[in-house]
Every structure is written in structure tokens, then in C-alpha cells.
C-alpha positions as CSV (number, residue, x, y, z in Angstrom):
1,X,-170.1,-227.1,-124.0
2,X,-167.7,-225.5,-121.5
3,X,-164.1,-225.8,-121.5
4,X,-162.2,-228.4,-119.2
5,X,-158.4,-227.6,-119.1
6,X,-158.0,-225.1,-116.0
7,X,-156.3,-225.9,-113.0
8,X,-158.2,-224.1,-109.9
9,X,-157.5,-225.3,-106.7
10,X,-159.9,-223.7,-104.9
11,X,-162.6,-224.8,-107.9
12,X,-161.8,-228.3,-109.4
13,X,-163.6,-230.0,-111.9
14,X,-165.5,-232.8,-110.8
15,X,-164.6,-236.3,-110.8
16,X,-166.1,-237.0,-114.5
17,X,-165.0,-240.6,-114.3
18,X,-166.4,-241.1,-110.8
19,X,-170.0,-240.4,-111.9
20,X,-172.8,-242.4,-113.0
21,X,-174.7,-241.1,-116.3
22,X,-177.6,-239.9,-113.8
23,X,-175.2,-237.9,-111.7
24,X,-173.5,-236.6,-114.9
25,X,-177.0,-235.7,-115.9
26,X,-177.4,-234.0,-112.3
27,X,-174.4,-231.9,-112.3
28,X,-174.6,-230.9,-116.1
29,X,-177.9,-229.4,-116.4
30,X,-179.8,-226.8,-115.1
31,X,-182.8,-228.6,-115.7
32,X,-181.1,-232.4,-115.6
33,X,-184.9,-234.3,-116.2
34,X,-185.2,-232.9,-119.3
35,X,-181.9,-234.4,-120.9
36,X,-181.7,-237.3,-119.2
37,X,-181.0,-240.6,-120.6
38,X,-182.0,-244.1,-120.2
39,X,-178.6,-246.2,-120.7
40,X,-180.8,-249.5,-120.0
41,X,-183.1,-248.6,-123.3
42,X,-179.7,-248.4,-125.5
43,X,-178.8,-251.2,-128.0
44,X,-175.0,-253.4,-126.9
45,X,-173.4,-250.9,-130.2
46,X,-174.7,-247.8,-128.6
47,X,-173.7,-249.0,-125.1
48,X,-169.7,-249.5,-126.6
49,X,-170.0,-246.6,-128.6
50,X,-170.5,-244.4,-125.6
51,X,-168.3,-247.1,-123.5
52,X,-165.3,-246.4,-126.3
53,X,-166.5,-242.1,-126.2
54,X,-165.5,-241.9,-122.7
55,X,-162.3,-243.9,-122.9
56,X,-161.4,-241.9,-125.5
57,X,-162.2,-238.5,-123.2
58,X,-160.0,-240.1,-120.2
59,X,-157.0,-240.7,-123.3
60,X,-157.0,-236.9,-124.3
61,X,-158.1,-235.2,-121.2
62,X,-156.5,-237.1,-118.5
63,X,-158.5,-238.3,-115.9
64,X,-158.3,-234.8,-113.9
65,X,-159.2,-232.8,-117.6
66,X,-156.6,-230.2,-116.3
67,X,-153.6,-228.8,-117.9
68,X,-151.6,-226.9,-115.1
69,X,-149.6,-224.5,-117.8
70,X,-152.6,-223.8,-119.7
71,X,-153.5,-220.9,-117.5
72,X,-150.1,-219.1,-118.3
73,X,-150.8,-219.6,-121.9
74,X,-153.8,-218.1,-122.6
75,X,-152.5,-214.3,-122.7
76,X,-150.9,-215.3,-126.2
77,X,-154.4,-215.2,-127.5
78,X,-154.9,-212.5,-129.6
79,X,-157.7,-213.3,-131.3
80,X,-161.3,-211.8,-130.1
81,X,-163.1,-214.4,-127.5
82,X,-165.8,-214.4,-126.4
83,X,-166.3,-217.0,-122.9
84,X,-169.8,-218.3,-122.9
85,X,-170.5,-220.2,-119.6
86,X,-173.8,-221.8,-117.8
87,X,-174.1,-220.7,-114.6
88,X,-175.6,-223.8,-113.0
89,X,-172.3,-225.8,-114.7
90,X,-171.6,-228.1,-111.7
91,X,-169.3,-230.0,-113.7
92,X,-166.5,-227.4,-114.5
93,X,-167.7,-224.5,-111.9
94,X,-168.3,-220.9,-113.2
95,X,-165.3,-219.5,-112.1
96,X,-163.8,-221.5,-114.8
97,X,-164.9,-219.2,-117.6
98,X,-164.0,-216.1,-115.0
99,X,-160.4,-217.4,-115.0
100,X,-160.8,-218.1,-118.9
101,X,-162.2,-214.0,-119.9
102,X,-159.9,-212.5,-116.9
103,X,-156.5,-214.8,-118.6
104,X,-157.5,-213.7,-122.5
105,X,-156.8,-210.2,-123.2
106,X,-160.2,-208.5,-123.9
107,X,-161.9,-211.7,-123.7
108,X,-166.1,-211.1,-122.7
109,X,-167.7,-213.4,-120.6
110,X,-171.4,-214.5,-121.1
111,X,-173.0,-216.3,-118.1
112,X,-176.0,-218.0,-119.4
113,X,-178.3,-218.2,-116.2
114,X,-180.4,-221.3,-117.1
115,X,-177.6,-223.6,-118.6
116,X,-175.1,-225.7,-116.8
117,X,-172.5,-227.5,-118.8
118,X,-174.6,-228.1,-122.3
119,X,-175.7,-224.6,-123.0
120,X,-175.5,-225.1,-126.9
121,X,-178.4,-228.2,-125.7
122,X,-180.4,-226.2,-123.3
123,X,-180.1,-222.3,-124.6
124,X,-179.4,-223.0,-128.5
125,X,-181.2,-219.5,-129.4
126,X,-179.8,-217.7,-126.5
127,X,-176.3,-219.3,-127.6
128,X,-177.0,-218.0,-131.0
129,X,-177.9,-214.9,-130.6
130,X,-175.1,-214.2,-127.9
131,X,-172.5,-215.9,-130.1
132,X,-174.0,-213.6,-133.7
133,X,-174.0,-210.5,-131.9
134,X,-170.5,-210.9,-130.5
135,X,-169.6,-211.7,-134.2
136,X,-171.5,-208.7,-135.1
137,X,-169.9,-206.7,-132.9
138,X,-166.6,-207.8,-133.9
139,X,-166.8,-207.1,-137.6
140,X,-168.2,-203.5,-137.0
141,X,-165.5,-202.9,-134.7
142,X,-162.8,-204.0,-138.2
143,X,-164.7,-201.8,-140.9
């Protein structure tokens, strides 16, 4: 999943709480048939479930899912990060995990070309390998 959290102007986030399940399906996915849901086929507990799930997201992410000081407080990382973004994410655009790798000192971005906002759902092995070979790289990099 990629972050929420940034405040870019010129590159909001959508309007999460504005959508419908289908649009969040639309906007989330590269290829949004293949992980869409039918809401309508879910029992009353998994409707409230997912009812309670997105309350819950609104109560710890606000409803605009933007922290305006977070951007200033990412250079205190020091730890090795790695940014892994889809580039068809239409629900927190690309330049999201730009701001994220450019803010982080020596933090890599990783565009994943056929992912949106799910990558770890539609590229698990890409994600995978991209994530162990950063890891790899990493350790080599201590011994």
C-alpha cells in the first residue's frame, strides 16, 4: 500500500471518503476489474465490519489523510528506505513517493509500472523481489 500523509498542493490525495467502492476500485488499481468487489454479495457483519474499517481510517487519518509537518520531518530518518510506489496509484498520485525518496536522505524510489495503490495485491513477486534485493543490498553494504 502506498503512504497517505503528504501535503502536495499541486498533487492532493483524492477524496477517499467521497468515493464509492467501485470508484475506489477504479482509481486504486491498474487493472481495477480484477480486484473488484461485489459489496451487495457481502453478509450485514462483513458490511459493518468494512462500515466500522473505514470509520476507523477517517478517525486516524483525517478526512484529508494529510499531515502538513510531516514533509519537514522526514529528513530525521536515518534509517535505509526504500519508497516503493505504483505508478497508476490515482488515489495518492506518484509524486507522492518522489516527495517521500527526494525528503529521506538516501531514500530509493521503486515505481512499480503495473500497480496503482495495492502493489503488495497486484505485483506481490515484483514487491518481493524489489523489497529482498534492497535488503540485500543493504546488508552487503554493513559487512
Amino acid at each position: 500500500m502506498t503512504a497517505v500523509g503528504l501535503q502536495l498542493d499541486e498533487h492532493p490525495i483524492v477524496d477517499f471518503f467521497g468515493l464509492t467502492m467501485d470508484q475506489v476500485a477504479d482509481l486504486s488499481y491498474f487493472t481495477p476489474d480484477a480486484f473488484r468487489i461485489d459489496i451487495s454479495a457481502f453478509s450485514e457483519p462483513q458490511k459493518a465490519t468494512m462500515a466500522a474499517n473505514r470509520a476507523a481510517l477517517q478517525v486516524y487519518g483525517g478526512t484529508t489523510m494529510a499531515d502538513p509537518g510531516l514533509q519537514g520531518r522526514l529528513p530525521g530518518i536515518a534509517t535505509p528506505t526504500l519508497v516503493v510506489w505504483g505508478e497508476a496509484d490515482r488515489i495518492v498520485p506518484p509524486e507522492h513517493g518522489s516527495a517521500y525518496a527526494d525528503a529521506i536522505p538516501g531514500a530509493r524510489l521503486h515505481l512499480v509500472r503495473e500497480a496503482g495503490h495495492l502493489p503488495q495485491l497486484e505485483t506481490p513477486d515484483e514487491l518481493r523481489r524489489t523489497v529482498v534485493s534492497f535488503i540485500d543490498e543493504c546488508v552487503a553494504e554493513r559487512v
